[in-house]
C-alpha positions in Angstrom: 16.5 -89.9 78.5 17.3 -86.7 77.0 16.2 -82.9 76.1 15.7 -82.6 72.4 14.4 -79.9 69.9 10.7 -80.8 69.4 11.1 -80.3 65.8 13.7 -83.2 65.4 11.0 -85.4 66.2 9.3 -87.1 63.4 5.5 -88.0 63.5 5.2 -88.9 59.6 6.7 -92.5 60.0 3.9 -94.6 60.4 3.7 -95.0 63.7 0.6 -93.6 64.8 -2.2 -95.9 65.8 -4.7 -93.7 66.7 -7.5 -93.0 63.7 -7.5 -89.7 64.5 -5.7 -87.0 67.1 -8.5 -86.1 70.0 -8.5 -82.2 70.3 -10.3 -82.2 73.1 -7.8 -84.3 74.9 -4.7 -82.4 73.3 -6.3 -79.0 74.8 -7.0 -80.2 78.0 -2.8 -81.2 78.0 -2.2 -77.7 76.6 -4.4 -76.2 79.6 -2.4 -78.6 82.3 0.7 -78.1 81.1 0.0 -74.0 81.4 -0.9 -74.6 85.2 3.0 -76.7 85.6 1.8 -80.0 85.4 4.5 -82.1 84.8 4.1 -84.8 81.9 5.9 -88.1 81.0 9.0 -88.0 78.6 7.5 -88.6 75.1 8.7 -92.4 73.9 11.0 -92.4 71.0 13.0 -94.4 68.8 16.3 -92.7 67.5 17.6 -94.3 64.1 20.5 -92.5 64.2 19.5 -89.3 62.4 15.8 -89.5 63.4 13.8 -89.6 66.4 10.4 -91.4 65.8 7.6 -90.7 67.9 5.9 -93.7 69.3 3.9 -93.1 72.1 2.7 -89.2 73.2 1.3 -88.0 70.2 -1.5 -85.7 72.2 1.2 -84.3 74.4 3.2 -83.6 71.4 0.7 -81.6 69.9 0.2 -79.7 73.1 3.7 -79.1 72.9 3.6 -77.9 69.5 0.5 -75.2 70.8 2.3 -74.1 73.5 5.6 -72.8 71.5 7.8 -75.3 73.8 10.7 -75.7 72.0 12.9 -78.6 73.8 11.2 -81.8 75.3 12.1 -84.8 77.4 12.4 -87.9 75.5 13.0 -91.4 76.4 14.5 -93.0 73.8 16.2 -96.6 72.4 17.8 -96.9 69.0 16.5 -98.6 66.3 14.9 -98.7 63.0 11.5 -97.0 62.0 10.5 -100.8 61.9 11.0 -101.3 65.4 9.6 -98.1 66.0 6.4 -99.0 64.1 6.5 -102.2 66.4 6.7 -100.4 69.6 4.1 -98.2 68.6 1.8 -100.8 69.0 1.9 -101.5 72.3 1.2 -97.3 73.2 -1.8 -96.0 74.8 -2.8 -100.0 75.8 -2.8 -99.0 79.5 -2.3 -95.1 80.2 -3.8 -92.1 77.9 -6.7 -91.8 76.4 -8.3 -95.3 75.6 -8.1 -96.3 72.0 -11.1 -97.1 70.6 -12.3 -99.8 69.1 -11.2 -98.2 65.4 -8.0 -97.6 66.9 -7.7 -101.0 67.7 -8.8 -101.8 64.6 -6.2 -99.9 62.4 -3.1 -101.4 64.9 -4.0 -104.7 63.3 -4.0 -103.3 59.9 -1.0 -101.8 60.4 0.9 -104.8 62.1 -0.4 -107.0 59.3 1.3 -104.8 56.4 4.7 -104.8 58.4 7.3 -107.3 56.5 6.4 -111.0 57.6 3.8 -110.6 60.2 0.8 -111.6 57.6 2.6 -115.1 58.1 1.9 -114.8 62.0 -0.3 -116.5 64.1 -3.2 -114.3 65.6 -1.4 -115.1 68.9 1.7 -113.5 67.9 -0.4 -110.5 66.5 -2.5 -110.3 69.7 0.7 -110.3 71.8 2.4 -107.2 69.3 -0.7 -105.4 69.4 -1.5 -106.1 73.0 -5.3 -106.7 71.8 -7.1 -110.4 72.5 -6.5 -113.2 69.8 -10.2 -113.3 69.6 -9.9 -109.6 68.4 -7.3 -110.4 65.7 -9.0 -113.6 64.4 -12.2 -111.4 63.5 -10.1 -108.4 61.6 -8.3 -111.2 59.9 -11.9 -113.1 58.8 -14.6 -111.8 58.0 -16.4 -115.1 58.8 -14.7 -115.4 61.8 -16.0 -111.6 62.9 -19.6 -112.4 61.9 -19.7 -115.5 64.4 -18.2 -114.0 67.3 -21.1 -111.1 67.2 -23.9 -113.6 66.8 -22.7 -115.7 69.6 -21.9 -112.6 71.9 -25.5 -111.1 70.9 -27.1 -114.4 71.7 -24.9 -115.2 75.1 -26.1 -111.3 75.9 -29.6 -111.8 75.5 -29.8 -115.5 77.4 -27.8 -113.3 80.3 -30.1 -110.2 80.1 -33.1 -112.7 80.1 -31.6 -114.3 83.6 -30.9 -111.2 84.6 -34.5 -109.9 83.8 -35.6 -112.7 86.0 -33.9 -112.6 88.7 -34.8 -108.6 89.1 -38.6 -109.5 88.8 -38.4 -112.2 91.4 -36.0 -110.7 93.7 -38.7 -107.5 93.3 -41.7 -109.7 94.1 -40.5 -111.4 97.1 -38.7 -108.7 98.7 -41.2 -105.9 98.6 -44.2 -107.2 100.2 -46.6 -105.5 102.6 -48.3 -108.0 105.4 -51.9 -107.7 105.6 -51.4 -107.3 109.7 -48.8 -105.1 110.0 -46.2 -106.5 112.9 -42.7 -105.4 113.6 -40.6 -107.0 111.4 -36.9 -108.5 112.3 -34.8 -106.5 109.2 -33.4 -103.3 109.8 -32.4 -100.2 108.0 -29.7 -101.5 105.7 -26.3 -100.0 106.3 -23.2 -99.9 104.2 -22.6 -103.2 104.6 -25.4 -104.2 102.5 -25.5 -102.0 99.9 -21.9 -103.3 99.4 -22.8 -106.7 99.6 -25.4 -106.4 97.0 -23.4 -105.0 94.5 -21.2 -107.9 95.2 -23.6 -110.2 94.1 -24.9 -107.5 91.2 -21.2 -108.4 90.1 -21.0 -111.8 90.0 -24.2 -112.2 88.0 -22.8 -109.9 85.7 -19.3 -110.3 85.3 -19.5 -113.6 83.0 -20.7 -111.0 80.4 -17.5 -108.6 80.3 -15.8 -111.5 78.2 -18.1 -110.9 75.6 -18.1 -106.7 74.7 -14.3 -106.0 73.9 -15.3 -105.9 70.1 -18.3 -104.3 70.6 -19.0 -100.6 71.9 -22.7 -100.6 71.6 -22.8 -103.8 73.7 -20.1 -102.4 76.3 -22.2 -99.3 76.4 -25.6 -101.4 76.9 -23.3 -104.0 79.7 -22.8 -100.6 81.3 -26.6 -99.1 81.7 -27.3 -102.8 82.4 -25.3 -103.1 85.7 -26.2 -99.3 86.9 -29.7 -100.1 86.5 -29.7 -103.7 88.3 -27.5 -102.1 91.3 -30.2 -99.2 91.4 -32.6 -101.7 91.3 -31.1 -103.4 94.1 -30.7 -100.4 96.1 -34.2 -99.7 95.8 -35.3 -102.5 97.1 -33.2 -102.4 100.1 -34.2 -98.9 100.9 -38.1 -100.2 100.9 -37.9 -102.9 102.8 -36.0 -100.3 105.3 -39.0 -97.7 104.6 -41.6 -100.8 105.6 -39.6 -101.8 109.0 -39.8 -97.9 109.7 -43.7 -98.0 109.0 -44.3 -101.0 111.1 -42.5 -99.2 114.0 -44.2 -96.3 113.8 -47.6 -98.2 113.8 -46.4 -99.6 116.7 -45.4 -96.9 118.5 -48.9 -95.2 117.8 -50.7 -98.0 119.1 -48.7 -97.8 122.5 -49.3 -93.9 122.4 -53.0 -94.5 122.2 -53.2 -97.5 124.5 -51.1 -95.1 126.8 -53.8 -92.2 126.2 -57.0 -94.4 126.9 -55.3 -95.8 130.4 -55.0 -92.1 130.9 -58.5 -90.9 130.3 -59.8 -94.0 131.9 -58.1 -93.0 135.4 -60.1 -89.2 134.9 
């Protein structure tokens, strides 16, 4: 770790997997950093003459806006090649999410280093940190066009079930007895709410497998599962409503048996 002119820092290298730079995302750095927030050391790999930027390219560019003129930097030597390699692996778990594009282009990029076109899409997968199933559908075509009929066929069957289950979990859970009587349920508590997004969960979680290529279908997974658990709420919070009703009939029939007994004594 060291302080460093920002200028001394190279970001023309190759070593940027993002598509593009998010502006949005650098200004709302450029706004923290003017109320102190304190930011991690931008990752570097010194050559000897050169320090190559390989992970904090939005907090550079904040940098850059806000005239700072020395910067932390966590550094290891090496050659642009290894800092190509350990670019990679930036932004996989902290910063803004790389999209799908984003993933896209580390492949492409990983595949015109020296010798890794000779890889397995394991090895690719583990330099990239993406799934092999990601790197066997950038690297064919074919391949690609399989996975997203399969995924859009294993998503429908799953919506279908899930369709299913919604109407007949709605039919036997929200029905009115022709005589009304006190019923045994209760007003569900926290509890239950929790527990049924539990089981919202488990019915849904096979799917999650399926949308890492897919935005659209991650997007649609998404809206899915918020509309189930709403769905679920709903439920819950009418079959509370109905126990309420039922009590209240009650309690107007003893109120009115209690008000004839009265009037009968005058």
């Amino acid at each position: 770790m060291r302080a460093i002119n920002i200028d001394v820092i190279r970001i023309d290298g190759g070593t940027q997997c993002r598509v593009v730079i998010d502006q949005p995302t650098v200004y709302k750095y450029l706004e923290d950093m003017k109320e102190g927030n304190i930011f991690p050391a931008l990752e570097t790999v010194f050559d000897g003459s050169t320090y190559w930027l390989t992970d904090g390219f939005h907090r550079y560019h904040a940098y850059k806006l806000l005239g700072v003129k020395e910067v932390q930097t966590e550094y290891i030597p090496g050659t642009l090649q290894d800092a190509k390699e350990r670019a990679l692996k930036a932004n996989s778990k902290h910063g803004k999410p790389l999209t799908i594009e984003d993933r896209r282009n580390k492949i492409k990029m990983a595949l015109e280093m020296d010798g890794v076109n000779e890889k397995s899409n394991y090895e690719i997968a583990k330099m990239c940190d993406v799934s092999q199933s990601f790197v066997a559908a950038e690297r064919d075509p074919e391949v690609k066009r399989k996975q997203q009929l399969n995924n859009e066929k294993r998503i429908l069957k799953k919506a279908k079930q899930i369709e299913e289950l919604s109407k007949n979990t709605s039919a036997t859970s929200i029905q009115e007895p022709s005589d009304p009587k006190p019923m045994t349920g209760h007003e569900p508590d926290e509890d239950e709410l929790k527990s049924s997004e539990v089981a919202l969960q488990a019915d849904l979680e096979m799917l999650s497998k399926f949308l890492e290529s897919d935005d659209v279908l991650k997007t649609t997974y998404e809206e899915l599962k918020k509309e189930k658990l709403l769905n679920q709420q709903l439920n819950l919070r009418i079959h509370g409503l109905m126990n309420e009703k039922n009590e209240a009939i009650k309690m107007v029939k003893k109120l009115q048996a209690e008000l004839d007994r009265i009037k009968d004594k005058k």
